[in-house]
mmCIF entry with sequence, helices, sheets and N, C-alpha, C, O atoms, coordinates in Angstrom:
data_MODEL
# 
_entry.id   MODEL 
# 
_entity.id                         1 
_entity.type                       polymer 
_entity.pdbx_number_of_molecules   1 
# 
_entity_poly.entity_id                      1 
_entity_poly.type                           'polypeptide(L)' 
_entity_poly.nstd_linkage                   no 
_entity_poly.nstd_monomer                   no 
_entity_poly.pdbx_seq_one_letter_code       
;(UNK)(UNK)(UNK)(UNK)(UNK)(UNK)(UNK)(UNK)(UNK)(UNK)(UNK)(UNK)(UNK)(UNK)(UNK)(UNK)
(UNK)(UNK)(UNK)(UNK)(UNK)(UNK)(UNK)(UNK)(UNK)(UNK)(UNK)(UNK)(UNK)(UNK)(UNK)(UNK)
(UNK)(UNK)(UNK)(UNK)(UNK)(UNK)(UNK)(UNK)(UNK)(UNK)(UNK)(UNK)(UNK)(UNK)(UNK)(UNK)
(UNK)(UNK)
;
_entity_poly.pdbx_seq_one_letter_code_can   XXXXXXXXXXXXXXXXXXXXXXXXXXXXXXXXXXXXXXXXXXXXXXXXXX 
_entity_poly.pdbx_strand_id                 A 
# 
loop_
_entity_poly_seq.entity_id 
_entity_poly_seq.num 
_entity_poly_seq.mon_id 
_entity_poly_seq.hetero 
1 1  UNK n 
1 2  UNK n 
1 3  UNK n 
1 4  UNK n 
1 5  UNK n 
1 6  UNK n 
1 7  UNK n 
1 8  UNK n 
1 9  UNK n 
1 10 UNK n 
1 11 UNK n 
1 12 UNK n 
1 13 UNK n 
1 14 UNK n 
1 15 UNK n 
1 16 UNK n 
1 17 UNK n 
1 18 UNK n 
1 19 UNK n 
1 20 UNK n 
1 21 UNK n 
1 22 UNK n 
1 23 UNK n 
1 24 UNK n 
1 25 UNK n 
1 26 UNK n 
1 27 UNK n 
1 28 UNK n 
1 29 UNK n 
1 30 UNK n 
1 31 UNK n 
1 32 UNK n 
1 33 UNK n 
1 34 UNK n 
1 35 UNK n 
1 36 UNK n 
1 37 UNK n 
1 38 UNK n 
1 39 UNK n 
1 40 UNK n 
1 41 UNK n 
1 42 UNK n 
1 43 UNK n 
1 44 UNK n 
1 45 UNK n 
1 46 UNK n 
1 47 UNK n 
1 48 UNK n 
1 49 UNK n 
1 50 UNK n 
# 
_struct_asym.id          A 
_struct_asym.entity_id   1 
# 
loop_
_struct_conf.conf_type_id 
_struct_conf.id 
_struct_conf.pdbx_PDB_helix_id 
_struct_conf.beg_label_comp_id 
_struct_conf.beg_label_asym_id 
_struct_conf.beg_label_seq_id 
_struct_conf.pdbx_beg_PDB_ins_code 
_struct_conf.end_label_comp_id 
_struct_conf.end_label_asym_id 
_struct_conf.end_label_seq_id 
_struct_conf.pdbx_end_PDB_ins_code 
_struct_conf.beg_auth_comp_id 
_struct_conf.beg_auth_asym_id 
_struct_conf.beg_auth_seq_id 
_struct_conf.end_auth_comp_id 
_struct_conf.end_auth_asym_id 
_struct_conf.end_auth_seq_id 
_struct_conf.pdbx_PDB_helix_class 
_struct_conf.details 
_struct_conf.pdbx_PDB_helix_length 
HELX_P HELX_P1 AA1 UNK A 9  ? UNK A 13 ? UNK A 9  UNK A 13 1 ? 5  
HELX_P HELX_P2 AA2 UNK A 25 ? UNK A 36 ? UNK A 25 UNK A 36 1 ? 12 
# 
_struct_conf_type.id          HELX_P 
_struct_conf_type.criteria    ? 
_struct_conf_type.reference   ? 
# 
loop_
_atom_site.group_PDB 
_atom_site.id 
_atom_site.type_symbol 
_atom_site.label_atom_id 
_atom_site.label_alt_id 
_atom_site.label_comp_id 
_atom_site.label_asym_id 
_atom_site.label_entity_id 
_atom_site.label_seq_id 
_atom_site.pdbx_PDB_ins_code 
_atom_site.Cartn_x 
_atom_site.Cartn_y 
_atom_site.Cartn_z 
_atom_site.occupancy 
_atom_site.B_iso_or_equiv 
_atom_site.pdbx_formal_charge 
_atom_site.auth_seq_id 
_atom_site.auth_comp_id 
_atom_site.auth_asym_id 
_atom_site.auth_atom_id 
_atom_site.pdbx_PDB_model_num 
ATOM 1   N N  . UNK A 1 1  ? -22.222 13.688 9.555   1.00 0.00 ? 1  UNK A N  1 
ATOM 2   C CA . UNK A 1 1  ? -21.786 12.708 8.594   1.00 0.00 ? 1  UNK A CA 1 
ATOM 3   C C  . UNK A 1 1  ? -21.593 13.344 7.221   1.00 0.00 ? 1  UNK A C  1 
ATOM 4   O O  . UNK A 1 1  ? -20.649 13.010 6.505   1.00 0.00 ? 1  UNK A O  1 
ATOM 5   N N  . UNK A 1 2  ? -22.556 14.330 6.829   1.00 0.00 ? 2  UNK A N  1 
ATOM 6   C CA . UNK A 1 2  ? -22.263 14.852 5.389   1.00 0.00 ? 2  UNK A CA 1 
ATOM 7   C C  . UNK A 1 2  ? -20.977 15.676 5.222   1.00 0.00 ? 2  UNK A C  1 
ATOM 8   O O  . UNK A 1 2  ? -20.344 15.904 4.191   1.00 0.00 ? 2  UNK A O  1 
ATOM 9   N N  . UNK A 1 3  ? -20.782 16.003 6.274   1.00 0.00 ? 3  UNK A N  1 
ATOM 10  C CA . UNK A 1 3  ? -19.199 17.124 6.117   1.00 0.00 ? 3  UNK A CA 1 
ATOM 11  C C  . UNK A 1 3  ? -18.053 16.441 6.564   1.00 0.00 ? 3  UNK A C  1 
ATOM 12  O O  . UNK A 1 3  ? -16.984 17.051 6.519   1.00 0.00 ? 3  UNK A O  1 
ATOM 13  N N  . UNK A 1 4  ? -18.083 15.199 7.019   1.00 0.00 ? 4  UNK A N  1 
ATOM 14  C CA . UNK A 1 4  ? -16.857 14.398 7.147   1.00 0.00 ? 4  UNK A CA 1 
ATOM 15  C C  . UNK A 1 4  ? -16.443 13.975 6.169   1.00 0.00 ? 4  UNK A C  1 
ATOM 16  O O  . UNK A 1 4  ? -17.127 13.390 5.330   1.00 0.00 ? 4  UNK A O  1 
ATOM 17  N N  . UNK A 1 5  ? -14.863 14.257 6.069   1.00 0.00 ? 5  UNK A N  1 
ATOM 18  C CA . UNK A 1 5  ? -14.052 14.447 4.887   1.00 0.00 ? 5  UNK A CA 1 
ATOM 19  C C  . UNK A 1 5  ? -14.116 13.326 4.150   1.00 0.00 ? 5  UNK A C  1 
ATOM 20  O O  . UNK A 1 5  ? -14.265 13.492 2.940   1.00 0.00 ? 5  UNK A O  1 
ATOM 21  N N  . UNK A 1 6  ? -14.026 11.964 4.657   1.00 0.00 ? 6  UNK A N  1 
ATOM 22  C CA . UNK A 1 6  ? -13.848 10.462 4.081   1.00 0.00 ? 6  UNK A CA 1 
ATOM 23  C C  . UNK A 1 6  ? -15.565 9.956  3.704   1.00 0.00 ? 6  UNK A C  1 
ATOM 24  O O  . UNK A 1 6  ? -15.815 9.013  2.953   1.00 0.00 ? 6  UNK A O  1 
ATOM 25  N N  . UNK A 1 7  ? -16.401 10.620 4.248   1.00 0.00 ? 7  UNK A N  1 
ATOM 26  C CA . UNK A 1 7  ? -18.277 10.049 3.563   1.00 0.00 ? 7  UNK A CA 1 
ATOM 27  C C  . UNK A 1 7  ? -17.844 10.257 2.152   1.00 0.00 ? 7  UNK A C  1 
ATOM 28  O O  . UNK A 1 7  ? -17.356 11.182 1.502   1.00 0.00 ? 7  UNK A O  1 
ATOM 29  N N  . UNK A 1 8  ? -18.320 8.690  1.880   1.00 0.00 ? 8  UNK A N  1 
ATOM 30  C CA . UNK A 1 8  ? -17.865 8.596  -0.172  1.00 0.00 ? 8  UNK A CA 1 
ATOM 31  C C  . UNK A 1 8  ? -19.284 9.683  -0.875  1.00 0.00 ? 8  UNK A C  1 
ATOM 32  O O  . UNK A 1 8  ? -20.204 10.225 -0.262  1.00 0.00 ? 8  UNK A O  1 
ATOM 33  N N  . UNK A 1 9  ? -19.033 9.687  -2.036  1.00 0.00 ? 9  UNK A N  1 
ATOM 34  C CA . UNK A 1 9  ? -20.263 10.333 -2.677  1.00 0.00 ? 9  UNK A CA 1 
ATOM 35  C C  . UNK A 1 9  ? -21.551 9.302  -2.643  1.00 0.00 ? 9  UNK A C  1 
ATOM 36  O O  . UNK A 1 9  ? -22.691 9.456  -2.205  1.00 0.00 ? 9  UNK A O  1 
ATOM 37  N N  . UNK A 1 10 ? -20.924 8.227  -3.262  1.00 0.00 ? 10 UNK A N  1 
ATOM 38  C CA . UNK A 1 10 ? -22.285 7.082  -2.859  1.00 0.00 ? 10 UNK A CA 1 
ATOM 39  C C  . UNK A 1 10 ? -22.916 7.431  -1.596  1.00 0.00 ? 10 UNK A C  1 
ATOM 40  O O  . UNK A 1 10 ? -24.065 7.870  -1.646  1.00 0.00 ? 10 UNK A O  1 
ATOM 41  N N  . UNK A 1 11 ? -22.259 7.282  -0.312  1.00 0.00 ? 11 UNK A N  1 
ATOM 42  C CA . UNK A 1 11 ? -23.337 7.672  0.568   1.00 0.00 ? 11 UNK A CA 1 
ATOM 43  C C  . UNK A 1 11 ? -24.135 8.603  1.031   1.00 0.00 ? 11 UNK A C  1 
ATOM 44  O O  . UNK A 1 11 ? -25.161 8.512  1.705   1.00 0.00 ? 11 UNK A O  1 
ATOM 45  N N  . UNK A 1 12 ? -23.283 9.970  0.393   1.00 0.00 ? 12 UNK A N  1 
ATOM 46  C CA . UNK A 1 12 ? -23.894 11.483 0.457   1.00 0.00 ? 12 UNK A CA 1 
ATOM 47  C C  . UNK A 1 12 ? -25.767 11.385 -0.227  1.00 0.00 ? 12 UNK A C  1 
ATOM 48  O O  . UNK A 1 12 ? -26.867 11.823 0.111   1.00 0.00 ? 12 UNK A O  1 
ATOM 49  N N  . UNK A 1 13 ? -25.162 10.491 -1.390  1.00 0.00 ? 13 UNK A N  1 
ATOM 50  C CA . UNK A 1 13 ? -26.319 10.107 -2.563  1.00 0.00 ? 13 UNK A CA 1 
ATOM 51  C C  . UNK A 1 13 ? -27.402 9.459  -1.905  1.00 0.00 ? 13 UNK A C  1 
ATOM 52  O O  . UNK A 1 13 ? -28.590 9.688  -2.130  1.00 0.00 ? 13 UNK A O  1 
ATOM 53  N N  . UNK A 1 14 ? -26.890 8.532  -0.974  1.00 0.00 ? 14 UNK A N  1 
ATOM 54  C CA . UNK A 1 14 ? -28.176 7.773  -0.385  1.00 0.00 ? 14 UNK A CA 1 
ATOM 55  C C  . UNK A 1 14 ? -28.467 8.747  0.970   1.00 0.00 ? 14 UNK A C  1 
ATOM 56  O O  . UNK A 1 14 ? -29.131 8.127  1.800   1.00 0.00 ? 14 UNK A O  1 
ATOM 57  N N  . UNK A 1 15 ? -28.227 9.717  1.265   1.00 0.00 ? 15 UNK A N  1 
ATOM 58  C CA . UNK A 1 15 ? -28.468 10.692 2.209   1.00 0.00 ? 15 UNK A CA 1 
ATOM 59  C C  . UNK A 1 15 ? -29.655 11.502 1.603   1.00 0.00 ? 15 UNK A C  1 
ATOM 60  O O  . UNK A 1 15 ? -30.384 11.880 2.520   1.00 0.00 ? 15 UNK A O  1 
ATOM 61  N N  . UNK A 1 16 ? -30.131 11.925 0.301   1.00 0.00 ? 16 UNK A N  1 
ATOM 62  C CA . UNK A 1 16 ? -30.970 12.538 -0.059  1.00 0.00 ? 16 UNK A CA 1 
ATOM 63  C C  . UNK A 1 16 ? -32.002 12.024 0.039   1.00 0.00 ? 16 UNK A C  1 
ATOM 64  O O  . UNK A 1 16 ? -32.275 10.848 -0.200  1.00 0.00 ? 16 UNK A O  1 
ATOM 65  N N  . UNK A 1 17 ? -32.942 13.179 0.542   1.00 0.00 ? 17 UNK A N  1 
ATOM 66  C CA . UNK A 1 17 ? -34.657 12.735 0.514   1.00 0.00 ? 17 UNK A CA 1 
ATOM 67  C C  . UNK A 1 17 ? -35.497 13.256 -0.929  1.00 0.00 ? 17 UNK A C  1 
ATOM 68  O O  . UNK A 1 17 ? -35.430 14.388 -1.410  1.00 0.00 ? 17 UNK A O  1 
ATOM 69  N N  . UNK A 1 18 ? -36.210 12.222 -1.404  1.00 0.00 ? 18 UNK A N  1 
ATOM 70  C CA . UNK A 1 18 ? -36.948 12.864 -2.829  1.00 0.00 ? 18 UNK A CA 1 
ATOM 71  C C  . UNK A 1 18 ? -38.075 13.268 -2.622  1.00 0.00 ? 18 UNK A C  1 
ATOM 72  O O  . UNK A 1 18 ? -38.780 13.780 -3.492  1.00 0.00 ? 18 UNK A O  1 
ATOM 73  N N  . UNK A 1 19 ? -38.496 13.047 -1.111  1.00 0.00 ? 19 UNK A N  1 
ATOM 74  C CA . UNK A 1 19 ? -39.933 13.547 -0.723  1.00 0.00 ? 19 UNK A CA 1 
ATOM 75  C C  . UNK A 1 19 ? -39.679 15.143 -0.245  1.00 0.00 ? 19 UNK A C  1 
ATOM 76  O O  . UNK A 1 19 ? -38.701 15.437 0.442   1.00 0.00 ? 19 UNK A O  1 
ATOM 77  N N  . UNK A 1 20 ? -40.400 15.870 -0.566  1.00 0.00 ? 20 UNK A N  1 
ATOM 78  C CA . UNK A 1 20 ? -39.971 17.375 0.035   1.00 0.00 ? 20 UNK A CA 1 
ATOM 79  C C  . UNK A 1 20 ? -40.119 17.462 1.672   1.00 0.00 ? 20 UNK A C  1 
ATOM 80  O O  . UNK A 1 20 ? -39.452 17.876 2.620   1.00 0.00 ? 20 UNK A O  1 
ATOM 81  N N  . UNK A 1 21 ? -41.718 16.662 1.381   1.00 0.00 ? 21 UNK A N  1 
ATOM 82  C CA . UNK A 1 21 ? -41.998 16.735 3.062   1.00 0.00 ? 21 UNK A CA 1 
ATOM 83  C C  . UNK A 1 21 ? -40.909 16.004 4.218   1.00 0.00 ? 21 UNK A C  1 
ATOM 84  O O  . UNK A 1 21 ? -41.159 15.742 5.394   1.00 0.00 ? 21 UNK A O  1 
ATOM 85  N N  . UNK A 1 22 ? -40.380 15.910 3.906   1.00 0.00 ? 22 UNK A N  1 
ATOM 86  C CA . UNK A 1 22 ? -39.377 14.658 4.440   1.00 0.00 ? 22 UNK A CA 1 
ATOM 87  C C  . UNK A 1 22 ? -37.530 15.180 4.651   1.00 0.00 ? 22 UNK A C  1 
ATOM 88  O O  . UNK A 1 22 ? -36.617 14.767 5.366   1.00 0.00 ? 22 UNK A O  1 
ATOM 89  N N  . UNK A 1 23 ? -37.623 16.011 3.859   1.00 0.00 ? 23 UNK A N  1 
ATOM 90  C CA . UNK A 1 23 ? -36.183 17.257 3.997   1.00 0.00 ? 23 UNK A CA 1 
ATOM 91  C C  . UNK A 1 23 ? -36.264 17.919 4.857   1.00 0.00 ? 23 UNK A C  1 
ATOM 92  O O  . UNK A 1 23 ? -37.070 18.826 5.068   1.00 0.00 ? 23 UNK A O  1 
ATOM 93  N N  . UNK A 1 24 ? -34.847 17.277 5.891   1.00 0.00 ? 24 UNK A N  1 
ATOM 94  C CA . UNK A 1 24 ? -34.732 18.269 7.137   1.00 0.00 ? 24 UNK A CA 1 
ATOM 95  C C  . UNK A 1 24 ? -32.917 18.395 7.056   1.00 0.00 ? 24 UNK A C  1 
ATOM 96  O O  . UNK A 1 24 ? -32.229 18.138 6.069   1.00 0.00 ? 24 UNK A O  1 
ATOM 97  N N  . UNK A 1 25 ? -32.488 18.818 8.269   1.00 0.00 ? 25 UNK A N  1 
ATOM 98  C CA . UNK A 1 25 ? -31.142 19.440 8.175   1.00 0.00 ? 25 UNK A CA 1 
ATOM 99  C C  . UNK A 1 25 ? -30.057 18.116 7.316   1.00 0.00 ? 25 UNK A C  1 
ATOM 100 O O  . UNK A 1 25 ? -29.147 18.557 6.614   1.00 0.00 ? 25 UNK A O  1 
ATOM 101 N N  . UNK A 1 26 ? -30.201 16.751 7.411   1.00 0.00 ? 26 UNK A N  1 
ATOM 102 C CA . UNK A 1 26 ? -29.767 15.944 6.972   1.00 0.00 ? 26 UNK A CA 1 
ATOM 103 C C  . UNK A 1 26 ? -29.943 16.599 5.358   1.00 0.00 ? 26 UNK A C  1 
ATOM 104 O O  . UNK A 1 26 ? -29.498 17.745 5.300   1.00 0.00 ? 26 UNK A O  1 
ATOM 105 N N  . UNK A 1 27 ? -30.299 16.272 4.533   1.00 0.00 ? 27 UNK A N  1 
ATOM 106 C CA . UNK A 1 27 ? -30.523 16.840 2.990   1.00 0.00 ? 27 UNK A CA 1 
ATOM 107 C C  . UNK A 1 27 ? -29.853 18.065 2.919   1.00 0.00 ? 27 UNK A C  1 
ATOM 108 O O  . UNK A 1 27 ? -28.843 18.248 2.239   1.00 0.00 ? 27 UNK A O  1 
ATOM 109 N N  . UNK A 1 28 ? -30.595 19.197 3.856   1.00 0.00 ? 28 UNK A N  1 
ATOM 110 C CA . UNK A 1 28 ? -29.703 20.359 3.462   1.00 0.00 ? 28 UNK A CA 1 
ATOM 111 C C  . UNK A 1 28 ? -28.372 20.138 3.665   1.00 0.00 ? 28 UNK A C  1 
ATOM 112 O O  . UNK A 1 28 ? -27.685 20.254 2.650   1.00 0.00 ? 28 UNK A O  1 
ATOM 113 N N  . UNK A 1 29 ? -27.733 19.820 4.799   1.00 0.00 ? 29 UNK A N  1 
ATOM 114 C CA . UNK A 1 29 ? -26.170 19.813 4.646   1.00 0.00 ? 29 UNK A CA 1 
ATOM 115 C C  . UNK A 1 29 ? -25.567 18.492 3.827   1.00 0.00 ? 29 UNK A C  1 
ATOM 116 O O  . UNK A 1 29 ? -24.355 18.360 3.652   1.00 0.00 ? 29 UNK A O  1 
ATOM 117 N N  . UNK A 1 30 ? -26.562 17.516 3.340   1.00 0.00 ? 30 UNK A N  1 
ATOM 118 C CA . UNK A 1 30 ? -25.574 16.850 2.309   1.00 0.00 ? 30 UNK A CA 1 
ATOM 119 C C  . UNK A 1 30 ? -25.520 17.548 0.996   1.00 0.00 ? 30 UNK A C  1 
ATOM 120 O O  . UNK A 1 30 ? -24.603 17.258 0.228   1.00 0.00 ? 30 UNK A O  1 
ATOM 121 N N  . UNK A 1 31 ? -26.524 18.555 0.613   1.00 0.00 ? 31 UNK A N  1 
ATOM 122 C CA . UNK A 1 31 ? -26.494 19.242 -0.647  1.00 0.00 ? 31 UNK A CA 1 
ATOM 123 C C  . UNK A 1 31 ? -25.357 20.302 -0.476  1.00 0.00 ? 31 UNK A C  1 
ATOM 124 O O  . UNK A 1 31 ? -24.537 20.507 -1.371  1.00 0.00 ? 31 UNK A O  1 
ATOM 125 N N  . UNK A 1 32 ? -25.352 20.732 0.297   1.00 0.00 ? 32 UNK A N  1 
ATOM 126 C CA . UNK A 1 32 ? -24.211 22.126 0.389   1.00 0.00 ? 32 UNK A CA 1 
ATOM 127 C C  . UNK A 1 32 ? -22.887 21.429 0.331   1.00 0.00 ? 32 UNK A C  1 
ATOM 128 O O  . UNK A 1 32 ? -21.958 22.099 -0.117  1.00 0.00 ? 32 UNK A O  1 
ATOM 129 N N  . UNK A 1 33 ? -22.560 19.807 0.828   1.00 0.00 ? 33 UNK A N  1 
ATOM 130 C CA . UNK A 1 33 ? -21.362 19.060 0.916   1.00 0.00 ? 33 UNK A CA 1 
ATOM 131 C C  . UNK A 1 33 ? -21.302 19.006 -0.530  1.00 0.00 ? 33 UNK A C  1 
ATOM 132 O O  . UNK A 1 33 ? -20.328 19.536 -1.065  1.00 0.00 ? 33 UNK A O  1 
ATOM 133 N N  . UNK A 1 34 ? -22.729 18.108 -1.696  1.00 0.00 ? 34 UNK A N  1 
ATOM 134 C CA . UNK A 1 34 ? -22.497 18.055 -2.807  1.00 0.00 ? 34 UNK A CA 1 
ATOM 135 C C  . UNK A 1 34 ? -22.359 19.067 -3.804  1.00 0.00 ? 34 UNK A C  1 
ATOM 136 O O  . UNK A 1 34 ? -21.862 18.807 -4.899  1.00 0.00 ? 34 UNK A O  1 
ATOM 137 N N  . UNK A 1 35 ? -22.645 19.862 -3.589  1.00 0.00 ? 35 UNK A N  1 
ATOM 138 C CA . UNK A 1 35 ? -23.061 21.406 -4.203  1.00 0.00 ? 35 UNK A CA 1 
ATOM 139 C C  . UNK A 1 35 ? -21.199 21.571 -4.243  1.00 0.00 ? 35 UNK A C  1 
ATOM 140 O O  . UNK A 1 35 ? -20.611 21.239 -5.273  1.00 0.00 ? 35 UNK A O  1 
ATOM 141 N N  . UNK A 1 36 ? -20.569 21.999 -3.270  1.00 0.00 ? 36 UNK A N  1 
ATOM 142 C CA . UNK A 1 36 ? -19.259 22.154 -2.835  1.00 0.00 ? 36 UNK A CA 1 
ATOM 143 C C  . UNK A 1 36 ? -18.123 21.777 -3.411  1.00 0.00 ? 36 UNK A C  1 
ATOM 144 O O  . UNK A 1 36 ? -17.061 22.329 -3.700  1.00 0.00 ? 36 UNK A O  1 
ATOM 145 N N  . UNK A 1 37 ? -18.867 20.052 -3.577  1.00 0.00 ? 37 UNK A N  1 
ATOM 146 C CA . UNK A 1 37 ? -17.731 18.974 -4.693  1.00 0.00 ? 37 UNK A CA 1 
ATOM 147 C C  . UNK A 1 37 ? -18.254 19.745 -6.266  1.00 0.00 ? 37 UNK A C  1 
ATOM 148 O O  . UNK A 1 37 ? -17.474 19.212 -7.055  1.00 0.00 ? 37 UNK A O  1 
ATOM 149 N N  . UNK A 1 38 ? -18.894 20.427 -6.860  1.00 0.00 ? 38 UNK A N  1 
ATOM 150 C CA . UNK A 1 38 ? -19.275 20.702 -8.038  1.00 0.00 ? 38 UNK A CA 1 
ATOM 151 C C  . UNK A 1 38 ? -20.431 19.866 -8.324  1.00 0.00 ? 38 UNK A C  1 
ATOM 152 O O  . UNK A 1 38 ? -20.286 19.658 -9.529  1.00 0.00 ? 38 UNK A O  1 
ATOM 153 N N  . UNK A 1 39 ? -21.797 19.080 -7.862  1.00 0.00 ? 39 UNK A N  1 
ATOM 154 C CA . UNK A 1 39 ? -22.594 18.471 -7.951  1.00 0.00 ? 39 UNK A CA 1 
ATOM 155 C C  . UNK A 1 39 ? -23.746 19.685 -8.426  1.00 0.00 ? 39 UNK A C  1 
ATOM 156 O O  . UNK A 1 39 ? -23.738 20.776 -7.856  1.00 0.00 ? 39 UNK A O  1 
ATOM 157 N N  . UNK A 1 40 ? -24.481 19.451 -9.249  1.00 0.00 ? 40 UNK A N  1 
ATOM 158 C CA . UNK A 1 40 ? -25.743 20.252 -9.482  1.00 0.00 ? 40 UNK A CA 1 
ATOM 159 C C  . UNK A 1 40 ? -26.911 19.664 -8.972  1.00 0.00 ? 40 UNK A C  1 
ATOM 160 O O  . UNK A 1 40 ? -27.076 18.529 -8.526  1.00 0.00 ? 40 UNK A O  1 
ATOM 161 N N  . UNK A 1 41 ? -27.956 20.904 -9.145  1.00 0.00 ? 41 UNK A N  1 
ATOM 162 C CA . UNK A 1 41 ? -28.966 20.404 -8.347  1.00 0.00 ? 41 UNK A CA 1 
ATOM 163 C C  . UNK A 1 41 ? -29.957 20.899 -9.418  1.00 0.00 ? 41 UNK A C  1 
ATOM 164 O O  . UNK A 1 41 ? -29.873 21.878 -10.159 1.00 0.00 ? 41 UNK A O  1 
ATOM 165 N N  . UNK A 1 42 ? -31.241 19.645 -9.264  1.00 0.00 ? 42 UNK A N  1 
ATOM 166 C CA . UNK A 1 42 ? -32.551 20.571 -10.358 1.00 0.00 ? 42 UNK A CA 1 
ATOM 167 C C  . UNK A 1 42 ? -33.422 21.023 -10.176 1.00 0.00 ? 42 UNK A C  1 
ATOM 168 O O  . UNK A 1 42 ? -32.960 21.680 -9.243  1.00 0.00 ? 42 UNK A O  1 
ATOM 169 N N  . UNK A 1 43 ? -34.358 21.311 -10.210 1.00 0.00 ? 43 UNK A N  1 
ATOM 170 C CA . UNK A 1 43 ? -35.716 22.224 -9.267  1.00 0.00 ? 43 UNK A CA 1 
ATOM 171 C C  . UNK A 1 43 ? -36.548 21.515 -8.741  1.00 0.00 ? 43 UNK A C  1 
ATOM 172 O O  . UNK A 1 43 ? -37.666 21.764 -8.289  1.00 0.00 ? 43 UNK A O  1 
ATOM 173 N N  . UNK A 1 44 ? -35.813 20.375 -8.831  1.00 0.00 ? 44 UNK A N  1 
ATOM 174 C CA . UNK A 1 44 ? -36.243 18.859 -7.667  1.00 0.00 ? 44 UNK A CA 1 
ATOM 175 C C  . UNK A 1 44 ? -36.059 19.028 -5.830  1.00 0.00 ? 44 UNK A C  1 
ATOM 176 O O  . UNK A 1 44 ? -36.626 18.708 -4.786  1.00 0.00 ? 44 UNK A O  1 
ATOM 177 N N  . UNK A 1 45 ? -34.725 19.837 -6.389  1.00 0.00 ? 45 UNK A N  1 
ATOM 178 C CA . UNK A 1 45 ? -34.085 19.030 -5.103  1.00 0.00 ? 45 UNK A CA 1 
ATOM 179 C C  . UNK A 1 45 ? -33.017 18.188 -5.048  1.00 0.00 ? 45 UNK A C  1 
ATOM 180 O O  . UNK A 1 45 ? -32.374 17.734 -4.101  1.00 0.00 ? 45 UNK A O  1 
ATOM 181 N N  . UNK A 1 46 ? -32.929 18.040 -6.394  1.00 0.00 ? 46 UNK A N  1 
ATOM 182 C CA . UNK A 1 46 ? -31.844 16.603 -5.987  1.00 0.00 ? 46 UNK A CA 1 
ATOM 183 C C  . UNK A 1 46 ? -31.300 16.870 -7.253  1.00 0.00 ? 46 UNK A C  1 
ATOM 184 O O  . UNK A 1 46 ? -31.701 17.653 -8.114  1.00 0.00 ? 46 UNK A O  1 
ATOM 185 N N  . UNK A 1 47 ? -30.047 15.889 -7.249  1.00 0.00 ? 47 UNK A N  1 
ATOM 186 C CA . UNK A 1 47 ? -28.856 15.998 -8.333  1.00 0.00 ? 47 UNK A CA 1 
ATOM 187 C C  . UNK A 1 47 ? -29.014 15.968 -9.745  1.00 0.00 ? 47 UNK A C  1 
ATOM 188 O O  . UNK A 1 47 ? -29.203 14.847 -10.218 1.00 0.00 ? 47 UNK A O  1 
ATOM 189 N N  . UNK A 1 48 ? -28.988 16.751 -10.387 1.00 0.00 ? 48 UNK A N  1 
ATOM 190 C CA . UNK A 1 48 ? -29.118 16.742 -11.622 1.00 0.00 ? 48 UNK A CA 1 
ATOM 191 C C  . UNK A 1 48 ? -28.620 15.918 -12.678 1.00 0.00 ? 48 UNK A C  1 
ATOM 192 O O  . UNK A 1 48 ? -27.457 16.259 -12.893 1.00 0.00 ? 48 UNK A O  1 
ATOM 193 N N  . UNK A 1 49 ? -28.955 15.030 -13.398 1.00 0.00 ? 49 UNK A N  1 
ATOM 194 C CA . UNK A 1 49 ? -28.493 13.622 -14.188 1.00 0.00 ? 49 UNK A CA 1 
ATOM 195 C C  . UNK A 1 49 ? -27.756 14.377 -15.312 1.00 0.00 ? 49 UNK A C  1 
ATOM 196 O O  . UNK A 1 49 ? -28.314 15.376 -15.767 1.00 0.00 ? 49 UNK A O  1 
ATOM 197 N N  . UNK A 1 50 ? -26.763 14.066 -15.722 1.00 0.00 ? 50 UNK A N  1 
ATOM 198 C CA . UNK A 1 50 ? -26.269 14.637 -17.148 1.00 0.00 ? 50 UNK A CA 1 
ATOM 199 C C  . UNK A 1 50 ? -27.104 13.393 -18.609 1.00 0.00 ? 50 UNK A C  1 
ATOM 200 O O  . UNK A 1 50 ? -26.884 13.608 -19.801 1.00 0.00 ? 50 UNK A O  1 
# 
């Protein structure tokens, strides 16, 4: 689902886990999808807020 061309960003977004323990291949390949579009990431884990 994260690398299919038409998944909006909204749902990539609700694809992330904020728990560490809880990140499995789902998270990693939606970050490399968001990472890809130009999305940053913070030493969270997760998308960086401007």
């Amino acid at each position: 689902m994260a690398q299919h061309p038409n998944t909006s960003r909204e749902t990539l977004l609700g694809l992330l886990e904020r728990d560490t323990r809880q990140r499995g291949v789902v998270h990693t390949e939606t970050r490399r999808r968001l990472e890809a579009d130009g999305v940053t990431f913070g030493d969270d884990g997760m998308p960086a807020v401007d």
